[in-house]
C-alpha positions in Angstrom: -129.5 -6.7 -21.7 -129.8 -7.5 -18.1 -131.9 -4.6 -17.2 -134.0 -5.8 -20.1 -133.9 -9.2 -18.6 -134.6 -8.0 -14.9 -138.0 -5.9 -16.6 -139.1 -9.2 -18.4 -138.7 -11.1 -14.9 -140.6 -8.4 -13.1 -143.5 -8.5 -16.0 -144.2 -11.9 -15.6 -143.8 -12.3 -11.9 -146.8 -9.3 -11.7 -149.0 -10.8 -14.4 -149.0 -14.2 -13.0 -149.4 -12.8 -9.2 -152.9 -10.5 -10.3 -154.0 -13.4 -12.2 -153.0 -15.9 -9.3 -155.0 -13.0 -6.8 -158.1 -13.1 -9.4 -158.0 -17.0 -10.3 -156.5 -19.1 -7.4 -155.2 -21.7 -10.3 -151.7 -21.8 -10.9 -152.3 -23.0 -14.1 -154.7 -20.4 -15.7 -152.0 -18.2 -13.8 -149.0 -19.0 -15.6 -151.1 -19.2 -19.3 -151.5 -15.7 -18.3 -148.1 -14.7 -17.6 -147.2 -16.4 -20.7 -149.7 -15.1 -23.1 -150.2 -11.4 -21.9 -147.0 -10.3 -22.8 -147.6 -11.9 -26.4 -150.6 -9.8 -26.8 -148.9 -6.7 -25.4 -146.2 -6.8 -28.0 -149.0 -7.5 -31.0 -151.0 -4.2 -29.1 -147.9 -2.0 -29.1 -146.9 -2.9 -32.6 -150.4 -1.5 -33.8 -150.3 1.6 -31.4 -147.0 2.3 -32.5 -148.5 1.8 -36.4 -151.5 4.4 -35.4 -149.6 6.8 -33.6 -147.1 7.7 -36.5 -149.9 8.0 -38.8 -151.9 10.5 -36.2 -148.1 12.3 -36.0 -148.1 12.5 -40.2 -151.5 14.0 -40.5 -151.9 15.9 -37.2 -148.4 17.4 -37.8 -147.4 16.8 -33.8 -144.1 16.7 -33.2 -142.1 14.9 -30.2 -139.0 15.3 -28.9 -136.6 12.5 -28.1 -138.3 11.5 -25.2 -141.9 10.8 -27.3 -144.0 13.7 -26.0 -144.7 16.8 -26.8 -143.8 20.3 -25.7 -145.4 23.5 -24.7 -142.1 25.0 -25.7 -141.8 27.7 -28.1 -137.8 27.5 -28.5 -135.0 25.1 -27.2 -136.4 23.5 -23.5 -134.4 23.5 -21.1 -136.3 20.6 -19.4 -136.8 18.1 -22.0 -134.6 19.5 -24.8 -137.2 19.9 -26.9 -136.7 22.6 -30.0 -139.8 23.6 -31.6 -139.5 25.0 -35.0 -140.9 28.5 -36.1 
C-alpha cells in the first residue's frame, strides 16, 4: 500500500508540474492533477475491455508478465510456456 501510495504522490506531483510548465496557473494546474488521473483510470478500464477481446479473437497469448513470447517452449527469461 505504501508503494502504491508513494506512485499516486509521484503521479500527481508530475501532472501538476507539466501542466504548471505549460499553464503558469496554479489553479488550471491542480484541476489537472486532479482530473487526469480520473480520466486515466476511465482510459485503462476500456483498454483493458479491448485488449481481452483482441486476446479472444486473435488467440495471443501472454505470460504472467502481460506480453508475449517468441518462445517455442518453457523461457527461461520471462517464464513463458507456449503450448504445441
Amino acid at each position: 500500500m505504501i508503494k502504491t501510495m508513494t506512485f499516486a504522490i509521484l503521479h500527481f506531483a508530475t501532472a501538476f508540474s507539466v501542466a504548471y510548465i505549460l499553464t503558469g496557473s496554479i489553479g488550471i494546474s491542480s484541476a489537472v492533477a486532479l482530473v487526469e488521473p480520473l480520466a486515466n483510470t476511465v482510459v485503462f478500464y476500456f483498454h483493458e475491455q479491448a485488449w481481452r477481446r483482441y486476446e479472444k479473437y486473435s488467440g495471443l497469448t501472454l505470460n504472467q508478465y502481460g506480453v508475449t513470447s517468441p518462445c517455442r517452449t518453457i523461457c527461461t527469461v520471462c517464464g513463458f510456456v507456449a503450448l504445441s
